[in-house]
C-alpha positions, 0 to 999 in steps of 0.5 A: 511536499507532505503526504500521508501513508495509511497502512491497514493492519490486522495480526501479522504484527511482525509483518507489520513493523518490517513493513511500517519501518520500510516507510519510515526510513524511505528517502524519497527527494522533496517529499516527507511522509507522515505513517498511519497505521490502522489497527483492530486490536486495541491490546497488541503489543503493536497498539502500545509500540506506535507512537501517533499518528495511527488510528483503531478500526474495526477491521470489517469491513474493510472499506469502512477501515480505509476510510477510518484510516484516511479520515484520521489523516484530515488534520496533519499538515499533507497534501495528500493520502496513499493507501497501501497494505500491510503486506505491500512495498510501494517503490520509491519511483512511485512516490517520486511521481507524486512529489513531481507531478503532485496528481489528483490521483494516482494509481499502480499498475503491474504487481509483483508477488513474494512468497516468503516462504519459498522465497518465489516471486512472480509478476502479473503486468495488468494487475491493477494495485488496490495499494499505491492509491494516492489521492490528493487532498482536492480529491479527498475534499470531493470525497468528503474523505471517506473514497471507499464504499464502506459496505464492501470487505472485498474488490473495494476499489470501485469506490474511489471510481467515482470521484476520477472525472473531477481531476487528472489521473497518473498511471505507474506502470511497472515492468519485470525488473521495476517493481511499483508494488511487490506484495509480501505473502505470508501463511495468513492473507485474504489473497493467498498464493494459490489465488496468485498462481490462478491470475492469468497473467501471471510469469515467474520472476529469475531474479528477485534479488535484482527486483528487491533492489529497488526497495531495500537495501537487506534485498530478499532475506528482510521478507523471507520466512514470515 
């Protein structure tokens, strides 16, 4: 099974290429994954590094540069898209799921967050993942390719909404010491750390090297001092 992974990007390019590598060296049985990164800068050095697939959009808003990123991916060989950012690590487990249960929709539930600085991790258990959307290519058929509200730069996920009646939807919950999606924060984010402090769900995390194992190999010190 082929699917593709959009990964809107804007500066953090460090970030990014530790990020756009963690998916392309994923190992994930019966799926092969096709890496899409969207950019804003037409003259990063990032820009010039990538090889296609990747795609150029403005980066507001930020609906608009979903949308741009997954219409780009209408012609490759895939059965499919998955949004994440360019901060996020999706868990393997997630896209077993998907290569299993080949959903029309899937989605993320439970978020851990990783203060790069501090080297801090903590866990919200409802927080629903804009990243981990997987969308069928019947779902992206509806949609016409474009699921997302284009006029919305924030809480875009309300778009995708719509089209969810049309077919079966899959949850990924994750737990404590299962990640689905841990969230990198660094000193540039549209949600930054004191947001994460305010979620009320939020619980501290005793050991993020065990919660790391599940993604990767080089565990906290890869993500650390961003």
């Amino acid at each position: 099974m082929n699917i593709a992974v959009v990964i809107p990007i804007h500066k953090r390019e460090e970030l990014a290429r530790r990020v756009i590598g963690y998916y392309e060296s994923l190992d994930v049985r019966g799926l092969r994954l096709f890496v899409v990164p969207v950019l804003s800068d037409l003259e990063c050095d990032l820009w010039n590094e990538l090889n296609p697939p990747k795609a150029f959009s403005l980066n507001e808003p930020l609906a608009a540069k979903f949308n741009k990123g997954i219409d780009a991916c209408r012609m490759l060989d895939i059965e499919g898209v998955m949004i994440v950012g360019s901060d996020d690590l999706i868990a393997p487990w997630v896209f077993e799921g998907v290569a299993k249960k080949r959903p029309f929709y899937q989605e993320v539930r439970g978020v851990h967050f990783f203060n790069s600085k501090t080297g801090q991790l903590v866990f919200d258990h409802q927080f629903k993942c804009g990243a981990g959307k997987y969308f069928s290519r019947d779902f992206l058929d509806k949609s016409n390719w474009n699921p997302y509200d284009e006029c919305k730069d924030k809480n875009v996920d309300s778009g995708p909404d719509q089209y969810l009646a049309s077919g079966r939807t899959e949850i990924k919950q994750a737990s404590m010491y299962k990640p689905a999606c841990i969230d990198i924060k660094t000193d540039e984010n549209m949600w930054d750390w004191e947001w994460v402090k305010r979620l009320p769900g939020i619980e501290g995390v005793e050991s993020p090297s065990e919660v790391f194992a599940h993604m990767d190999d080089e565990l906290v010190e890869r993500w650390s001092g961003l």
